[in-house]
C-alpha positions in Angstrom: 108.5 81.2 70.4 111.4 81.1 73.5 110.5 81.0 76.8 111.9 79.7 80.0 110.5 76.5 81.0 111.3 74.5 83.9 113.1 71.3 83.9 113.8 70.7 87.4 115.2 71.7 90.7 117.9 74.4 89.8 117.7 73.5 86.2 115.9 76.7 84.3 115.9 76.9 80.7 115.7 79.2 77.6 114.1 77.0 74.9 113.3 77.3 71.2 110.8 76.2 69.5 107.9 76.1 72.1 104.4 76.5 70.5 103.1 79.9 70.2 99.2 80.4 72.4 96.3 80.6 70.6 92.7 81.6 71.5 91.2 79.0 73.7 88.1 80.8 75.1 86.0 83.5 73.6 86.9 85.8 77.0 90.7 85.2 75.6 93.4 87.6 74.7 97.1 87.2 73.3 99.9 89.1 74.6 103.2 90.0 72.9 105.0 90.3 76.3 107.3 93.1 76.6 108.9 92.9 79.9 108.8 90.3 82.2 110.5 90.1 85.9 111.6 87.1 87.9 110.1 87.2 91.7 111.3 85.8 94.6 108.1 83.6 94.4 110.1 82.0 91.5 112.7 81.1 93.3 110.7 78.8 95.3 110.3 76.7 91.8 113.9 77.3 91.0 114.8 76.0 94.8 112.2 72.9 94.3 110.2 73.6 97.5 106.8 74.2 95.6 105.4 70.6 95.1 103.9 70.8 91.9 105.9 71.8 89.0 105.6 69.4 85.7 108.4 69.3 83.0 108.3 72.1 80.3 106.3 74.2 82.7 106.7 78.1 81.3 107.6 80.0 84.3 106.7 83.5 85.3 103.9 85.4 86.9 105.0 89.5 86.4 104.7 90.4 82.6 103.0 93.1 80.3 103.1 93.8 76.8 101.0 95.1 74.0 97.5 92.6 72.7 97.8 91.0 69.6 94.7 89.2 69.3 91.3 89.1 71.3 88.5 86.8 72.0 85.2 87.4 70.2 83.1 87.6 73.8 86.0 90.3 75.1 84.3 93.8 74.6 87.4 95.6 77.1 90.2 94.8 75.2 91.4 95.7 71.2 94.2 95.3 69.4 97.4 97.6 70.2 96.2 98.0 73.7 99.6 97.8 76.3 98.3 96.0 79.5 99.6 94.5 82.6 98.1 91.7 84.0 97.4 90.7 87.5 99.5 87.0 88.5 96.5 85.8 90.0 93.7 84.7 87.1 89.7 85.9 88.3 86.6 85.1 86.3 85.1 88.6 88.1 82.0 86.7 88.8 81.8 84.4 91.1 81.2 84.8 95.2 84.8 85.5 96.0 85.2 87.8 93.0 81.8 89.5 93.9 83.7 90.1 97.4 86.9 91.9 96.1 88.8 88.3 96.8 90.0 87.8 93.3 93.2 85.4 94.5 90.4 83.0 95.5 88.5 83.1 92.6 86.6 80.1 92.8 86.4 79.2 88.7 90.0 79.6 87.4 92.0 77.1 88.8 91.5 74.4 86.5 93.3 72.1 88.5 90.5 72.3 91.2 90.6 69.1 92.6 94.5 68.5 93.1 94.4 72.6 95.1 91.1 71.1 96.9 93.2 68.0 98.4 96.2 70.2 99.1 94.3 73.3 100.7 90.7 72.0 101.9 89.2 74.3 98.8 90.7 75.5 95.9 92.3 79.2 95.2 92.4 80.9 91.6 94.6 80.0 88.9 98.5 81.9 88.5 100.1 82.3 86.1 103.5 80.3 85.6 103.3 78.6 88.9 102.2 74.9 89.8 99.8 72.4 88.8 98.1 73.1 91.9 97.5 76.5 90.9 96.4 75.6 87.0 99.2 74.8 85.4 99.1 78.3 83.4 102.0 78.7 81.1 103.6 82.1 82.5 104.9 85.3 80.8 108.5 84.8 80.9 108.3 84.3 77.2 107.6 85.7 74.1 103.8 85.4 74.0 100.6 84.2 76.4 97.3 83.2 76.5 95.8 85.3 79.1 92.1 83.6 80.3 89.3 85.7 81.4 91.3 88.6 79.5 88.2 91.0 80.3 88.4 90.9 83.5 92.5 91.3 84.7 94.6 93.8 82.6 95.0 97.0 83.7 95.2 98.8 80.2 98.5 101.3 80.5 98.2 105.0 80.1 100.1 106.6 77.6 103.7 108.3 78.4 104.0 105.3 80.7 107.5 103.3 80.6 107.3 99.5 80.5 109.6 100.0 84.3 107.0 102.2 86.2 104.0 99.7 84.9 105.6 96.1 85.1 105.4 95.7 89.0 101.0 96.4 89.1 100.6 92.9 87.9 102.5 91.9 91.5 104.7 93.1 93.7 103.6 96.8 94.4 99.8 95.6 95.2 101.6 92.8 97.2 103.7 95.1 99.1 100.7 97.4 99.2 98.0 95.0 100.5 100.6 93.7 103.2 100.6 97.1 104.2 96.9 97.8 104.0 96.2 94.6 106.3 97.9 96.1 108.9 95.1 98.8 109.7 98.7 101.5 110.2 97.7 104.5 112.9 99.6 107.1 113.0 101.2 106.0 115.9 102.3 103.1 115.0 105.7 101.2 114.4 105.8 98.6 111.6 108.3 96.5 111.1 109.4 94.3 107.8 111.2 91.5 107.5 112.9 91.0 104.6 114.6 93.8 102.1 113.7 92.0 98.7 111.7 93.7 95.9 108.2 92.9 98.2 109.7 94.4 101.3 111.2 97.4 99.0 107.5 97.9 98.2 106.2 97.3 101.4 108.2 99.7 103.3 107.1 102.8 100.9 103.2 101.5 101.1 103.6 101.6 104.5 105.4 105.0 105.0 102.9 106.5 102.3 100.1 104.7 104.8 101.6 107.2 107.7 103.2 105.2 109.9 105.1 107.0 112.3 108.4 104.9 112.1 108.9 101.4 109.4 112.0 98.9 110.1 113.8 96.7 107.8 115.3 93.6 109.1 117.4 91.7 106.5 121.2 91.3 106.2 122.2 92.5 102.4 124.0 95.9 102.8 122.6 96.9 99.1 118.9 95.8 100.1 119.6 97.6 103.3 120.9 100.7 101.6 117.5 100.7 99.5 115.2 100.3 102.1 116.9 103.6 104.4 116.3 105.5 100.8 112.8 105.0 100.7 112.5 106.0 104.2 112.9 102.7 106.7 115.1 102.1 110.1 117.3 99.1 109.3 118.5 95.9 111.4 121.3 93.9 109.8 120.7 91.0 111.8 123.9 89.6 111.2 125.4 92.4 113.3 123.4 93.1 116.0 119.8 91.9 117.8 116.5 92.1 116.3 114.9 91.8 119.3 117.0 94.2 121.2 116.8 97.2 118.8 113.2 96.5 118.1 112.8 97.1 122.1 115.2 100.2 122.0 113.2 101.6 118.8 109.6 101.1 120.5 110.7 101.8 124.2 110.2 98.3 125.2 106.6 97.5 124.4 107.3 96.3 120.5 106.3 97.1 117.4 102.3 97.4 116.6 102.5 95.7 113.1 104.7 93.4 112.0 105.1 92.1 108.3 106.5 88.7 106.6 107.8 89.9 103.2 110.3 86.3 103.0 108.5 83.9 103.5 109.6 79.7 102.9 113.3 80.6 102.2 113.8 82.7 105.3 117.5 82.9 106.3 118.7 83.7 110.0 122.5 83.3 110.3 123.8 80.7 112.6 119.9 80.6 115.0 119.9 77.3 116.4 116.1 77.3 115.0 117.2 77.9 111.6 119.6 75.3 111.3 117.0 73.1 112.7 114.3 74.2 109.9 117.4 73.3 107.1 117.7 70.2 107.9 113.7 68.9 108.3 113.5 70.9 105.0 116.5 69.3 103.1 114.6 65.7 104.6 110.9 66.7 103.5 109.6 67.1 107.2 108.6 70.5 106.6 108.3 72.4 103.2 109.0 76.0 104.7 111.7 77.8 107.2 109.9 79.8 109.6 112.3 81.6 111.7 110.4 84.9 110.7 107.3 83.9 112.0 108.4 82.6 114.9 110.4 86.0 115.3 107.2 88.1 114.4 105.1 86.3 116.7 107.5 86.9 120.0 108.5 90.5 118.8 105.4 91.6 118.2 103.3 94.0 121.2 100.1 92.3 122.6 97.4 93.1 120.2 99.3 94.2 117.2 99.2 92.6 113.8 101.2 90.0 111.7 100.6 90.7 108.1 102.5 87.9 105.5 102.5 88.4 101.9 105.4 85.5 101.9 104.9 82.7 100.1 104.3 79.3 102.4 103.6 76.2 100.5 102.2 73.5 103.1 103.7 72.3 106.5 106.1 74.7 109.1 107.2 73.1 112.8 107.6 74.9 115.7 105.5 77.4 115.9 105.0 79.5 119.4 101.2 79.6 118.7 100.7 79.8 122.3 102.7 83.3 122.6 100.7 84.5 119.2 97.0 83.4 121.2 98.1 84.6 124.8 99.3 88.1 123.1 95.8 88.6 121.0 97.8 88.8 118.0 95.6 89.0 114.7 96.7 87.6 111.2 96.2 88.7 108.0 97.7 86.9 105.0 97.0 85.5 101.5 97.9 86.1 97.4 96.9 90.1 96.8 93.5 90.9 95.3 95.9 92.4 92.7 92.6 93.8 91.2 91.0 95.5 93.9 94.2 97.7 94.1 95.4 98.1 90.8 93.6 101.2 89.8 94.3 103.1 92.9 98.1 102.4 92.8 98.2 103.0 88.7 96.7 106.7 89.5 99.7 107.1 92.4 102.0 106.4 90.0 100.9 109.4 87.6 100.4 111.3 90.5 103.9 110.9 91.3 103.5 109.3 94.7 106.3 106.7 93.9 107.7 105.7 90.4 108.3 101.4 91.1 111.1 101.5 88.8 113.3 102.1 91.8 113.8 98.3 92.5 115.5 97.3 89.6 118.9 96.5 89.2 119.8 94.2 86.2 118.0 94.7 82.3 118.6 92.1 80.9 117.5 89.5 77.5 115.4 86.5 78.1 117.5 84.4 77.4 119.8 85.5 79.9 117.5 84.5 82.2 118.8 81.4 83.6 121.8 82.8 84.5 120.1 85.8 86.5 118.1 83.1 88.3 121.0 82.2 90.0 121.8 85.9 90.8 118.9 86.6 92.1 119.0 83.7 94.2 122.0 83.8 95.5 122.1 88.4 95.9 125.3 88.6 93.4 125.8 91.6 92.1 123.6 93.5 94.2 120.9 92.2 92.6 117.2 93.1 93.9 115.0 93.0 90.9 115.6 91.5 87.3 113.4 92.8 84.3 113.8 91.2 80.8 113.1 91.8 77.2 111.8 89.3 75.5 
């Protein structure tokens, strides 16, 4: 089969020839994947900031596509069935599981011991991410093995496009349980940093949440542009304050929640303490850039909410933990439960609450796929999301 493998930092390729999954496990299915998007997560493999990665590594975490074959102990899956499937891998029976915290399953990462040294205890297995995550082969290819394949998949109603499905295995329940975390009133202002596919999401979860106002802080006028259609205030922080129009939009006191959608790659113009965070990250004295955080955590109104769905990989400097613990400021964070919201979002998308095919912006073969890597990356072409057909 092809898939795209990774070969090193910046170096992303469509090969040939690599060996087609089988059935490993009786709980086992195989998937003929018929769309698969690249996420921003990926680019943090593409970058080289995630320590981890192994040569040959299949990449990608946000694919769906119709079962071929099925493990003998699987009783919820057949033949023919079209499924998306959650990026995070959950036995469904352990204590975290039991609890509804399927991104910490405590059984699938089968790399245990490496995520136990990294993290203090280990979290569940991904798909197409590290070796501290399982070393899963991902689904930007033309076929995977999907473990504990009775469990995941969210089996796809009929009269359902590929486009409005793809994004339940990720980044709608990501944008959706950043949103959730933030307990949103009524009253309340949230605002999001960051205008990429997560943020897109995040801004119409929180809106369909009731918030009385949601901001988007980011500086790519087509990202921008997106986020004011589905209903947010937006802050180009290349051309004027964050902090000042925050204050102006909130009369003074600061937003109630406040939401990380960026995460390790954050950007912030010419900031002294982004310039700073580039060069102990280029030197390997710090794996993530967190002027957002720091941002989020003076911004933020005493006794509101930081909520971060981005991606951190280990250790950030600099942090004003003293404002976030004087201000009563409460964290929430994590990789989504994608399973404890997947139904629910999957029946407000037939309802007709929000079709998630809104976000994408390039189609595209697989093979093209190392090119639109670099797209993506780098915000050419006004690109925001990338779905291809393998």
């Amino acid at each position: 089969m092809r898939a795209l493998r990774w070969h090193g930092k910046k170096d992303i390729r469509c090969d040939n020839h690599v060996p087609d999954p089988s059935i490993e496990d009786p709980r086992d299915a195989i998937v003929k994947v018929s769309s698969c998007a690249i996420c921003g997560s990926d680019l943090h493999l593409y970058d080289g900031f995630m320590p981890g990665m192994t040569h040959g590594d299949i990449l990608g975490h946000e694919f769906m596509g119709e079962v071929m074959e099925v493990g003998s102990a699987n009783k919820k899956l057949k033949v023919g069935d079209r499924v998306v499937v959650p990026f995070t891998i959950s036995c469904g029976e352990c204590d975290q599981c039991r609890r509804g915290n399927y991104s910490v399953c405590e059984r699938t990462n089968r790399n245990a011991k490496l995520a136990d040294k990294m993290f203090g205890h280990t979290t569940a297995g991904l798909f197409g991410y590290t070796q501290l995550t399982g070393g899963y082969d991902g689904g930007q290819a033309e076929f995977v093995r999907v473990p504990f394949a009775d469990v995941g998949p969210v089996v796809v109603p009929d009269g359902m496009t590929d486009e409005q499905a793809l994004f339940l295995g990720d980044i709608f329940p990501t944008g959706w349980q950043a949103a959730v975390q933030c307990d949103i009133q009524r009253t309340d202002t949230v605002a999001i940093w960051g205008a990429g596919p997560v943020g897109q999401f995040t801004i119409r979860s929180a809106i369909l949440l009731g918030a009385e106002q949601v901001v988007c802080i980011d500086n790519v006028p087509e990202r921008l542009s997106m986020a004011r259609a589905g209903g947010a205030i937006t802050i180009n922080f290349d051309e004027e304050s964050v902090l000042d129009r925050l204050n102006e939009l909130t009369k003074g006191k600061g937003p109630e929640k406040c939401i990380d959608a960026v995460g390790l790659e954050s950007h912030a113009g010419r900031s002294i303490d982004a310039m700073y965070d580039r060069v102990k990250q280029a030197a390997m004295m710090e794996t993530g850039r967190p002027h957002v955080l720091r941002e989020m955590m003076y911004v933020c109104r005493p006794g509101g909410t930081l909520s971060i769905p981005g991606v951190y990989g280990g250790l950030l400097d600099k942090l004003p933990f003293g404002a976030a613990m004087n201000k009563s400021l409460t964290f929430r964070m994590g990789q989504t439960h994608v399973q404890r919201w997947a139904d629910d979002l999957l029946k407000r998308i037939q309802d007709g609450q929000i079709d998630p095919s809104f976000v994408i912006t390039h189609t595209a073969r697989l093979e093209d796929g190392p090119d639109l890597y670099k797209t993506f990356r780098d915000k050419h072409d006004g690109c925001v999301k990338v779905v291809l057909k393998p």
